[in-house]
C-alpha positions, 0 to 999 in steps of 0.5 A: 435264110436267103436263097442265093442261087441265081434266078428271079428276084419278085418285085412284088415287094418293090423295097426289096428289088430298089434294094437289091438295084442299090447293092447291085450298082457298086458292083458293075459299071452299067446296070439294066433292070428287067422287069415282068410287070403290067397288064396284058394287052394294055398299052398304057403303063400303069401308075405302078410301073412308073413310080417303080421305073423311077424308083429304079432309077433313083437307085442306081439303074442305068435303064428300066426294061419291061415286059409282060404286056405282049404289046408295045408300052411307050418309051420315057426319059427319066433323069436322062434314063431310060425306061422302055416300059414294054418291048411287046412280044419278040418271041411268041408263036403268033403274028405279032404285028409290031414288037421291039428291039432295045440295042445299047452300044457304048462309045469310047468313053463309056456312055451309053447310045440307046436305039429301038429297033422294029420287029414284027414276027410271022409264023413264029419267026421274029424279023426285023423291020427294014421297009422304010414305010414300016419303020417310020409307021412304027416310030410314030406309032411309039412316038404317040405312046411316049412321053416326050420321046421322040424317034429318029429313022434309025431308031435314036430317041431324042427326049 
């Protein structure tokens, strides 16, 4: 018997979460998939990340977010998606020297406008990056970890 309380779906099995993203998308008009994968401190996605991201995508989500890593991971663009493999550390009880905001806003016409916001945390406490020296350091740093993303002052990606 499924369990049909709310809660964590494991992706261990990848064909029951890209089930799951094709069930879920005839129910809802935007669909984010969030997932706890990669290896902490690595700042490369690994093979598996992306050939789940895709496989995401090509079910039916609308964006891939990732965590786990406790460290930034790049930002792609697949089949005009996106999927921001790591976002790094926003809530952690330790200097975090860089870590990211995903904002979505929809226009009037229902399409979706993606920014990354910087961060940086200090004595527990998460702020967002306002200095313009710091946010263009942080747009280039995640500029050289992505794939053919780049980033704009405010943080829209151009791909």
């Amino acid at each position: 018997m499924e369990n049909s309380c709310p809660g964590v779906l494991s992706a261990y099995d990848p064909a029951r979460l890209v089930s799951a993203v094709q069930d879920a998308r005839s129910q809802c008009d935007f669909l984010c998939v969030y997932v706890h994968w990669g290896i902490e401190r690595n700042t490369t996605p690994e093979t598996y990340q992306r050939s789940m991201a895709h496989a995401l995508i090509d079910a039916g989500a609308d964006a891939v977010i990732g965590a786990h890593p406790h460290v930034l991971q790049g930002v792609e663009f697949y089949n005009e998606k996106p999927i921001f493999y790591s976002l790094g550390n926003f809530i952690f009880y330790q200097n975090i020297e860089r870590t990211a905001v995903a904002k979505l806003t929809f226009t009037a016409d229902r399409k979706a406008k993606w920014q990354l916001l910087p961060a940086k945390a200090a004595n527990a406490c998460t702020f967002l990056l306002t200095e313009p020296g710091d946010c263009h350091d942080f747009y280039e740093y995640m500029t050289s970890l992505s794939d053919n993303v780049t980033f704009s002052n405010n943080g829209r990606m151009k791909f």
